[in-house]
C-alpha positions as CSV (number, residue, x, y, z in Angstrom):
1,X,0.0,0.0,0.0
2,X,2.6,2.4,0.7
3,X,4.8,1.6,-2.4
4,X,1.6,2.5,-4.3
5,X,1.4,5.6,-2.7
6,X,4.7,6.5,-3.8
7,X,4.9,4.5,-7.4
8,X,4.3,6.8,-10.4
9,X,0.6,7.2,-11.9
10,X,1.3,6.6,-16.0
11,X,-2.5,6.1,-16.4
12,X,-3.2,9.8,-15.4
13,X,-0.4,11.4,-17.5
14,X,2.9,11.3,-15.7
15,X,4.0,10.9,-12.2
16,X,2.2,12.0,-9.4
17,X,3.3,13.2,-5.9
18,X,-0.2,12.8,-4.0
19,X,0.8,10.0,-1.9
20,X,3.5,12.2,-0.5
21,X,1.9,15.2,-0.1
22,X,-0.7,13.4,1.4
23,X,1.2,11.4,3.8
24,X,3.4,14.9,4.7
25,X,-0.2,16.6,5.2
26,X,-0.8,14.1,7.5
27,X,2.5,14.5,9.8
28,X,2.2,18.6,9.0
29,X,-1.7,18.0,10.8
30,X,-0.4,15.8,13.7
31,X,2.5,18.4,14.5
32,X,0.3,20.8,14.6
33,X,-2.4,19.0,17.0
34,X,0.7,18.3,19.2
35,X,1.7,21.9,19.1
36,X,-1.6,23.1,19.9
37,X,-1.6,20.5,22.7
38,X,1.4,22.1,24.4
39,X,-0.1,25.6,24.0
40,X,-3.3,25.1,25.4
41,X,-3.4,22.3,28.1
42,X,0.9,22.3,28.8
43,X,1.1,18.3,27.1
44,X,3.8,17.2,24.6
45,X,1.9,14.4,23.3
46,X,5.4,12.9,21.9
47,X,7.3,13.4,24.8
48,X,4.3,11.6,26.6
49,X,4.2,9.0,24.7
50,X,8.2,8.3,23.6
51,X,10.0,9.6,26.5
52,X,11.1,13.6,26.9
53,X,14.1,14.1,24.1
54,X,14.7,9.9,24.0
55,X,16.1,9.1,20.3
56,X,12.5,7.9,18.9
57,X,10.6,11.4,19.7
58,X,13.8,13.5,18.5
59,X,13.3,11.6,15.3
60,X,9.5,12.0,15.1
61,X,10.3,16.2,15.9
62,X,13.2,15.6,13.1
63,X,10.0,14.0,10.4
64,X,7.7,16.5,11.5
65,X,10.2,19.3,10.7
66,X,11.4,17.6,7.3
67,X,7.6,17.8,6.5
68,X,7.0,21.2,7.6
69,X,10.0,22.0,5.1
70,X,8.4,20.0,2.6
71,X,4.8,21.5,2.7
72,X,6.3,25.3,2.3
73,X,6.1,23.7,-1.4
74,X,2.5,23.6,-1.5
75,X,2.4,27.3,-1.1
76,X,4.3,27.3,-4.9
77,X,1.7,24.5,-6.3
78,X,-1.8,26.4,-5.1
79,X,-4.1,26.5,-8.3
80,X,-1.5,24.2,-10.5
């Protein structure tokens, strides 16, 4: 399923990216839910659940930055 996600869509005219953006969307929405967590009620969800700064939620803060980088590209696609 997630190879298909990814894999290029030939039938539609050329590849495709929507898996991706999807998926980044996703992690994007969750970061932000977490964030908003920590603003309003004083609870890092990740830190909760992974440990405070242990390896696994500095790597889910490291994806969740990656894809914050990655969606400043949408700004560029809007209407395409």
């Amino acid at each position: 399923i997630i190879f298909s996600l990814f894999s290029n869509n030939k039938a539609k005219g050329g590849c495709s990216m929507k898996g991706l953006d999807y998926t980044v969307l996703i992690l994007v929405i969750i970061g932000a839910i977490n964030w908003g967590l920590v603003g309003f009620f004083g609870l890092d969800l990740v830190a909760f659940l992974c440990g405070s700064m242990s390896i696994i939620s500095r790597i889910i803060y490291a994806v969740i930055g990656v894809c914050g980088l990655y969606a400043i590209s949408y700004c560029g696609r809007i209407g395409h």
